[in-house]
N, C-alpha and C positions, 0 to 999 in steps of 0.2 A: 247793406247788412248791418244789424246790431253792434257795435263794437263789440259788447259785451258776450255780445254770442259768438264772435270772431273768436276772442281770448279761449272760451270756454272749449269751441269746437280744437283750438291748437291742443290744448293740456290734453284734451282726451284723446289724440293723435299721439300726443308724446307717450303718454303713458303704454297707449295700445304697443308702440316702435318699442320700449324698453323693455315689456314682455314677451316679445319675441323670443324665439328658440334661437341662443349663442349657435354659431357652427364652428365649436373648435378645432382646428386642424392644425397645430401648434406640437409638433412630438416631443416629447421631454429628451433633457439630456443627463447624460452623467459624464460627471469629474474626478478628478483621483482616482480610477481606478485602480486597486492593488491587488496580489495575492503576496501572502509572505511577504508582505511590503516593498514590494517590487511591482514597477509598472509596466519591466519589460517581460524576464527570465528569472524565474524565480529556481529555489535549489533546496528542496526540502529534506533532511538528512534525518533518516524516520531512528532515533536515537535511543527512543524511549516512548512510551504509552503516553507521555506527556505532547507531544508533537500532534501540529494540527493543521488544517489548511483553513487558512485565515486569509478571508473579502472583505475589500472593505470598498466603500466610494459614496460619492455624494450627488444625487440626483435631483433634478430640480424640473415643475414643469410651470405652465401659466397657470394652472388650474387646480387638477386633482393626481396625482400618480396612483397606479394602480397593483401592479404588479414586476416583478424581474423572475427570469428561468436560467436558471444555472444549468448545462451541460460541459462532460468533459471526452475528449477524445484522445485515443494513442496516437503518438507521431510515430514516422517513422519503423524502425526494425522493433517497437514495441509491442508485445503480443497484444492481440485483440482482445484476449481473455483473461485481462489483468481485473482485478478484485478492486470495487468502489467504497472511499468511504462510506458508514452506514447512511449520510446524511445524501451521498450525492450519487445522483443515477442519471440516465438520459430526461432531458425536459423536467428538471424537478422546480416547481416553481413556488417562489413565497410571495408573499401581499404585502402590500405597504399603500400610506396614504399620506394626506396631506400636500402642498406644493413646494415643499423642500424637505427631503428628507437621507439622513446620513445613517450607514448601512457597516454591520462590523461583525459577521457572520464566521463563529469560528467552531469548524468542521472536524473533531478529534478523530484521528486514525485509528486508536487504539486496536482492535482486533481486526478490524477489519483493512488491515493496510494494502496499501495498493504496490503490486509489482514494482522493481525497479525499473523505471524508462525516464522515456520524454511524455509529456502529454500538453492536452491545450484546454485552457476551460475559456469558455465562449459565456459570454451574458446579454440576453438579450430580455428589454425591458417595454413598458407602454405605462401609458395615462388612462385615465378614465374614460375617455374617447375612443378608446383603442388605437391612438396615435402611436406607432412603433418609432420607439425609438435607434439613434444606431448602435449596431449590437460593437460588442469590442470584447479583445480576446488577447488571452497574453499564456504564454507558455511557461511550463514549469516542470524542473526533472525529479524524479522521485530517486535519493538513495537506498536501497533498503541494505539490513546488514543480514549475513549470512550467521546461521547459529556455531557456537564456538565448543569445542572437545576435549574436556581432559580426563586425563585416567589416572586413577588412582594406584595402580599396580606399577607403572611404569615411570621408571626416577626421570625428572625433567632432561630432557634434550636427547634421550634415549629411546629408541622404536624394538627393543631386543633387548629378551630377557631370558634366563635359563628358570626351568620349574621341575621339580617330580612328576614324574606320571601319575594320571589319577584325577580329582579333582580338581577344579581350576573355575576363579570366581571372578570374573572381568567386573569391575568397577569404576564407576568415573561419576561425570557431573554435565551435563550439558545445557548450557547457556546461551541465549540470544537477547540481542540488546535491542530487539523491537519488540521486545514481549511475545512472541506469535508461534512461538514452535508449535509443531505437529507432530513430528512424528522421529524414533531412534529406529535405526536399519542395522543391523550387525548379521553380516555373514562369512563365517567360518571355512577356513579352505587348509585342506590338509595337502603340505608339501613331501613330496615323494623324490628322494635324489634317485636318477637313473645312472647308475655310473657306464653305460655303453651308448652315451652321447659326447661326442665330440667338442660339440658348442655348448659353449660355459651356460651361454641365456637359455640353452634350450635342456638345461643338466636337469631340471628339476619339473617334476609332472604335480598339477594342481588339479585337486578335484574339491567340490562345494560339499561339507558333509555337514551343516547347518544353517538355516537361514530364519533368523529372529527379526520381528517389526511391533514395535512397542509403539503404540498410541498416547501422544503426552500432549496434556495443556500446560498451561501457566510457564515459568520459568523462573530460577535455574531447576533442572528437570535431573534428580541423580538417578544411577542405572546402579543395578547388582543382577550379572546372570551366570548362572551356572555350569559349566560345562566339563564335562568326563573326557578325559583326552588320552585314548587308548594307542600307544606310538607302534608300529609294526616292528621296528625298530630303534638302536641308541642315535639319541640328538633329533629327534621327530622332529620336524620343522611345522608350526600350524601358523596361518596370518588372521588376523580379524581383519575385514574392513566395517568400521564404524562409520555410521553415515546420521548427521543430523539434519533434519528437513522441517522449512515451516510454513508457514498454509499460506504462501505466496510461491511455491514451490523450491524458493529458493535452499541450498544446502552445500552441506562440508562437510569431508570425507577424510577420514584418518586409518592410516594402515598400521597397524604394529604388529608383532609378529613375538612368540612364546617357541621355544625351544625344551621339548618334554626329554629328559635327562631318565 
């Protein structure tokens, strides 16, 4: 054989070998994993509209990376029908590329906060290959704050108050430090002393003679309602219960109590 055609016949052998189809089977990894910058238990204490759930990690593969899918789940005694941030649902998946690339995904709760529990967010990633990577997952507890009551009728650290019969104009302010309220509850119960009871707890008869539900956004949320308070008799006893609620269901309940003279 030729030498020269020896040489000649190798190179095109080689070249043929190098445009071959790679078989990458190589799955990428990820490092750092965080939420809340925590790699175990995270503690998110939803405070304010500013609060967020913040990913971050560094991924790296031989090749090309392709994608990650964030999911999150309730643990435990956590309802199943707790509210997701806007950004995160079941299988929400984002794109990424390149063979190293670092990841800092920050998820504002704002309105759409999520119930108070445990929960777990799982991430599970691949390469261009569709090589899966291993998925990793780290738990995190949501605090949420219950909305807050005060009244403007009623002198600080006092639930009991005397008034004339007649008009009567309940007033207050109601406040929640997650931004999220929904919704003010007040219902009205007229107390009736029976004096041919025995038992002291059982001296007084309670019947509902109004039930008001005020639909509120935004916060702090003020209230002014009206109410005519016709006493059958001296020293009428009437109680509010005021109830604030906000679109996590969560809520706080204030009773006070007007005495019509």
């Amino acid at each position: 054989m030729n030498i020269k055609y020896f040489f000649l016949l190798a190179i095109i052998s080689g070249l043929l070998f190098s445009c071959g189809e790679y078989n990458d089977d190589t799955p990428p990894t990820l490092e750092d994993f965080r939420v809340n910058n925590s790699t175990e238990n995270a503690v998110i204490d939803e405070l304010d509209i500013t609060d967020a759930l913040i990913i971050s990690g560094f991924f790296q593969d031989d090749l090309a990376l392709y994608s990650y899918t964030l999911s999150v789940n309730p643990l435990g005694d956590t309802p199943d029908n707790f509210q997701y941030p806007s950004l995160i649902s079941f299988d929400t998946t984002f794109f990424i590329g390149g063979a190293q690339t670092k990841i800092f995904r920050e998820i504002a709760l704002g309105s759409n906060q999520i119930a108070s529990g445990n929960y777990q967010l799982t991430i599970n990633f691949e390469d261009d290959a569709e090589n899966q990577g291993i998925p990793q997952s780290i738990d995190f507890e949501v605090i949420n704050q219950a909305p807050s009551i005060s009244l403007f009728n009623f002198p600080f650290g006092e639930d009991t108050i005397f008034i004339p019969a007649g008009e009567f104009t309940l007033e207050g302010n109601l406040d929640d430090r997650d931004k999220n309220l929904s919704s003010i509850g007040v219902v009205l119960l007229e107390r009736t002393f029976n004096p041919e009871e025995i038992n002291p707890d059982s001296a007084f008869i309670e019947e509902v003679i109004d039930v008001r539900t005020i639909t509120v956004e935004g916060t702090p949320q003020g209230f002014s309602e009206l109410y005519t308070l016709s006493p059958n008799g001296p020293n009428q006893t009437y109680s509010f219960l005021i109830r604030g609620t906000d679109s996590t269901a969560l809520s706080n309940q204030v009773t006070v109590s007007v005495i019509a003279e």
